[in-house]
C-alpha beads as a LAMMPS data file, in Angstrom:
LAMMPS data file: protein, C-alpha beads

169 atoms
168 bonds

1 atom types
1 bond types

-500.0 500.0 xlo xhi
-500.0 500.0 ylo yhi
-500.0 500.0 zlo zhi

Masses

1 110.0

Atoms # bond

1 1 1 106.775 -218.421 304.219
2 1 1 105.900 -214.464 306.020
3 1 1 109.617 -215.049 307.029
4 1 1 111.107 -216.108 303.758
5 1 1 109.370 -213.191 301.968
6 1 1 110.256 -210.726 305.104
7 1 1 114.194 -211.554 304.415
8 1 1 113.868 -211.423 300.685
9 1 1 112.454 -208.022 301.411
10 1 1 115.717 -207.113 303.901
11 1 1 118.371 -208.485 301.197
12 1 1 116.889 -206.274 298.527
13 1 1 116.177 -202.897 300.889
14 1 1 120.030 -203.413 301.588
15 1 1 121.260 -203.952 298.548
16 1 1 119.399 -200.841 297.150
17 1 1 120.756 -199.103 299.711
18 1 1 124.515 -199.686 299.228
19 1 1 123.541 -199.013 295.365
20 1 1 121.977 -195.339 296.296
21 1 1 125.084 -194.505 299.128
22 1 1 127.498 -195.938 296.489
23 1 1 125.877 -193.875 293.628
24 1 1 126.323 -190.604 296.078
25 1 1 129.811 -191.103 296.970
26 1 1 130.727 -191.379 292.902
27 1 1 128.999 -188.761 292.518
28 1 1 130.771 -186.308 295.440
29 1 1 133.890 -187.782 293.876
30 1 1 133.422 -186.813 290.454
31 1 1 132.155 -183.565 291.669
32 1 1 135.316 -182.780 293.220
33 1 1 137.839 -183.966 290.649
34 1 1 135.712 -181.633 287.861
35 1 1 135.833 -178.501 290.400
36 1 1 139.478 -179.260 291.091
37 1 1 140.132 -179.241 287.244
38 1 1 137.861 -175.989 286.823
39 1 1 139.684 -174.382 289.694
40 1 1 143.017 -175.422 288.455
41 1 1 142.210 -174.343 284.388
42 1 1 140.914 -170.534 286.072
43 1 1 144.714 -170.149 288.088
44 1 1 146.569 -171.080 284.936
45 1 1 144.860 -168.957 282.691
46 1 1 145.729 -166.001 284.986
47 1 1 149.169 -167.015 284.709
48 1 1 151.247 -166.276 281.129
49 1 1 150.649 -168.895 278.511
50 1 1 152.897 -171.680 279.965
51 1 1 153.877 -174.765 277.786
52 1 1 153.218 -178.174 278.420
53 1 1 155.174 -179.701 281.529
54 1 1 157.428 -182.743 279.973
55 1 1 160.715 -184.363 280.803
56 1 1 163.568 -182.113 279.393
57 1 1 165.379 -183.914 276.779
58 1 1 168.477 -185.818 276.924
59 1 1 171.336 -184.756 274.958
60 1 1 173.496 -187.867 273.989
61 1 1 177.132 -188.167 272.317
62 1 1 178.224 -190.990 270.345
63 1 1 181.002 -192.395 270.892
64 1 1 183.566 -190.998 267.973
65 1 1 186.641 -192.709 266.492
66 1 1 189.612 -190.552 267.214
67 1 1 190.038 -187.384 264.450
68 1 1 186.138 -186.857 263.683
69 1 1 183.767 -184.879 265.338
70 1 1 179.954 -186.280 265.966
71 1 1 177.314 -183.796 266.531
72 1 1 175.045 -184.256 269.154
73 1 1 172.178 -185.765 269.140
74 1 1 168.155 -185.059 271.135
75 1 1 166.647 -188.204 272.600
76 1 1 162.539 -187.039 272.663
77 1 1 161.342 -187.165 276.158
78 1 1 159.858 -190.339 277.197
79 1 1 157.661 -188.525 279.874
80 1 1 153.880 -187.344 278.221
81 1 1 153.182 -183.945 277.733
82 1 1 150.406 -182.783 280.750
83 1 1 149.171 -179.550 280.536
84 1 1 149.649 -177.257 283.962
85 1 1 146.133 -177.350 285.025
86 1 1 145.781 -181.244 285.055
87 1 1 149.620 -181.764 286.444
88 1 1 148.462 -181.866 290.173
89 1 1 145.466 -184.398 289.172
90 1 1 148.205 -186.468 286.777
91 1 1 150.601 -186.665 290.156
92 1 1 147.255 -188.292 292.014
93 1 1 147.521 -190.838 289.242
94 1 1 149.674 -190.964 286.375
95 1 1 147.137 -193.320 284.578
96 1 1 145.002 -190.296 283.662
97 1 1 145.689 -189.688 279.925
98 1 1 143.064 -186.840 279.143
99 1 1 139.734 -185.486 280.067
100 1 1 136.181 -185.923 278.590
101 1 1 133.511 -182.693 279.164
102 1 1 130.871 -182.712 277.145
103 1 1 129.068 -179.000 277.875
104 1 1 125.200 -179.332 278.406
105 1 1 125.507 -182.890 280.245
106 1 1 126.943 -184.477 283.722
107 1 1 129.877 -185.496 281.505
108 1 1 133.043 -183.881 282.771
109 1 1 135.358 -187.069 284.080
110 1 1 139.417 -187.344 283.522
111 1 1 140.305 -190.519 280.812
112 1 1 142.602 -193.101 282.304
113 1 1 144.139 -195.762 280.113
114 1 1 146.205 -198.855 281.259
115 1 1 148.049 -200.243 278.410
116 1 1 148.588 -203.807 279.635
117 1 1 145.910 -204.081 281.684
118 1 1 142.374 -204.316 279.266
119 1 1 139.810 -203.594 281.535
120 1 1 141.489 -202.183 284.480
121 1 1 139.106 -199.123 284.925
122 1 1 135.934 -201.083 283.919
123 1 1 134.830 -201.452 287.728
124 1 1 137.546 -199.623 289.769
125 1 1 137.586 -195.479 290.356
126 1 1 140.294 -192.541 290.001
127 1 1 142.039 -193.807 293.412
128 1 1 142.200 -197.826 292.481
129 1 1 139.033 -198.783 294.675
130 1 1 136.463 -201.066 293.294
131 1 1 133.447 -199.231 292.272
132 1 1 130.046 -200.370 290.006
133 1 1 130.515 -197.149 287.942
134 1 1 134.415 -197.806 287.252
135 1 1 136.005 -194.433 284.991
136 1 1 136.004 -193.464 281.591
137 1 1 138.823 -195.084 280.017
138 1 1 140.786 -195.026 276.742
139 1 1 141.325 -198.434 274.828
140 1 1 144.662 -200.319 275.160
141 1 1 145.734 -200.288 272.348
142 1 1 144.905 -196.307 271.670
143 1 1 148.145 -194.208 271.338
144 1 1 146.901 -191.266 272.813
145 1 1 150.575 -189.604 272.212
146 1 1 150.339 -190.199 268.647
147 1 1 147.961 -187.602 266.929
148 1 1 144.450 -189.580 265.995
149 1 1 140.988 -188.549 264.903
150 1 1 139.924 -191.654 266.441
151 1 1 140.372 -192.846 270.194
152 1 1 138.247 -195.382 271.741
153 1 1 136.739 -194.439 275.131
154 1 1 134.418 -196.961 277.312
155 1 1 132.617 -196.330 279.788
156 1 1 129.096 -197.082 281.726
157 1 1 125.363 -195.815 281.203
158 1 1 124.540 -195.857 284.493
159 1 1 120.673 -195.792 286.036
160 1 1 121.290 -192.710 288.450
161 1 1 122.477 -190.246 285.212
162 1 1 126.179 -190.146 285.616
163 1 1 128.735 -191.607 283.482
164 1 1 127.825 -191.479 279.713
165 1 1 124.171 -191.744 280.579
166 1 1 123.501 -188.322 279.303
167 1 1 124.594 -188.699 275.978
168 1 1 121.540 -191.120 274.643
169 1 1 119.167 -187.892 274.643

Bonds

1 1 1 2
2 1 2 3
3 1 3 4
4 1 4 5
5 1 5 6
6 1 6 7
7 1 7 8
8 1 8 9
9 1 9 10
10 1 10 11
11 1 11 12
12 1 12 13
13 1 13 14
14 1 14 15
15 1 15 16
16 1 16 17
17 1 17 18
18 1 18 19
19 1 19 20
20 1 20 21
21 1 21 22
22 1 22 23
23 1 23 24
24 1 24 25
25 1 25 26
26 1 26 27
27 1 27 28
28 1 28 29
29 1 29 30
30 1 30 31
31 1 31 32
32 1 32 33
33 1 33 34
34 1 34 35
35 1 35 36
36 1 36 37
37 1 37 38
38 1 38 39
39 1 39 40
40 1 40 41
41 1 41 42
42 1 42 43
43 1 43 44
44 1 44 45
45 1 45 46
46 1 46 47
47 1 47 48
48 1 48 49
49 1 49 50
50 1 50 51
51 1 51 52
52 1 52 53
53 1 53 54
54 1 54 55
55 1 55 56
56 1 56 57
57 1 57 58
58 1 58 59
59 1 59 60
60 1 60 61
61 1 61 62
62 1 62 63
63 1 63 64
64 1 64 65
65 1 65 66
66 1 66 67
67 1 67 68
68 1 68 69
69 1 69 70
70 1 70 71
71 1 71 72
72 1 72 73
73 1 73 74
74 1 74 75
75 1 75 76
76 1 76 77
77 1 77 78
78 1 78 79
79 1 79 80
80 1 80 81
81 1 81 82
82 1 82 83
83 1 83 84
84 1 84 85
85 1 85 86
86 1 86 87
87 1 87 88
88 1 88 89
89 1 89 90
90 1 90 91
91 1 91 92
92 1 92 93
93 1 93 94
94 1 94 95
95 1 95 96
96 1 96 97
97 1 97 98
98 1 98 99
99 1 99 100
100 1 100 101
101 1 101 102
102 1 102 103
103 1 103 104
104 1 104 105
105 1 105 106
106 1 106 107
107 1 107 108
108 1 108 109
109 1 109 110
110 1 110 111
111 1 111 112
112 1 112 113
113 1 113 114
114 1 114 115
115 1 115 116
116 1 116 117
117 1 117 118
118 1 118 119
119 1 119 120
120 1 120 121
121 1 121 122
122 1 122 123
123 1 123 124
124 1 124 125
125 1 125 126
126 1 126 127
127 1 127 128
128 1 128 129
129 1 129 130
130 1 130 131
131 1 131 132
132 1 132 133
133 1 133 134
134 1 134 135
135 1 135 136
136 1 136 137
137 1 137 138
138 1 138 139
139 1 139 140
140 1 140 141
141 1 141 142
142 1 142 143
143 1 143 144
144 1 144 145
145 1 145 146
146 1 146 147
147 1 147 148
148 1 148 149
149 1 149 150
150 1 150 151
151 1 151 152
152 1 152 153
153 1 153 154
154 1 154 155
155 1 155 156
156 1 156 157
157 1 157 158
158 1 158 159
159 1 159 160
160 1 160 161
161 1 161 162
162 1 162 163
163 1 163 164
164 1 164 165
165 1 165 166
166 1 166 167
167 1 167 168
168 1 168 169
């Protein structure tokens, strides 16, 4: 029975464990992505106001009958719009659709979204790898091209503070 309870006691001290070393390296992660956004927002504003970074559009010509002219015509960029400071962090992972920073809290993560995939971010990280705390991410079915006063984000309360866990006080 001493040797039941003594493995019980093993299992658990591990598991907590992997939960606290799992916890830290989230943490150091998130850590770095926010300081690489703050770093990268301070160099472009001591640049001249740049526009958004999208695909340049396509200019198209019908085909005309012979005789009539056909003006032509601007095909929108497909490409989103990603402002210079979060292009390098985009390029990491073109899933990222926005940022959430909420001053006063821990809350300063980038938003990913996965349109055909629901739950994709639920319980994986920025770089694909599974991960307990997953990332904040947008709903599915959100078009976060479209202008909205709504957009559903999800995300975890977690027990160590991080995530959205700051926002019940």
């Amino acid at each position: 029975l001493l040797g039941f309870f003594i493995l019980i006691f093993l299992v658990s001290l591990t598991l907590i464990a992997r939960y606290a070393v799992e916890s830290y390296r989230n943490g150091q992660s998130n850590d770095e992505w926010a300081d690489l956004k703050e770093s990268l927002q301070a160099a472009v504003t001591t640049k001249p106001t740049e526009k958004p970074t999208t695909a340049p559009p396509v200019t198209t010509v019908p085909d005309a009958t012979e005789g009539t002219t056909v003006p032509p015509t601007t095909v929108p960029p497909t490409e989103p719009q990603i402002l210079p400071e979060y292009l390098p962090i985009y390029q990491k992972n073109t899933d990222m659709v926005g940022w959430i920073e909420v001053p006063g809290t821990k809350v300063n993560y980038p938003v990913m979204q996965t349109p055909n995939n629901k739950d994709y971010y639920l319980k994986r990280d920025f770089n694909h790898n599974w991960s307990d705390w997953g990332c904040i991410y947008a709903r599915e079915s959100c078009d976060i091209n479209k202008p909205s006063d709504n957009i559903v984000l999800y995300g975890h309360h977690m027990a160590d503070g991080s995530m959205f866990a700051q926002l019940e006080t």
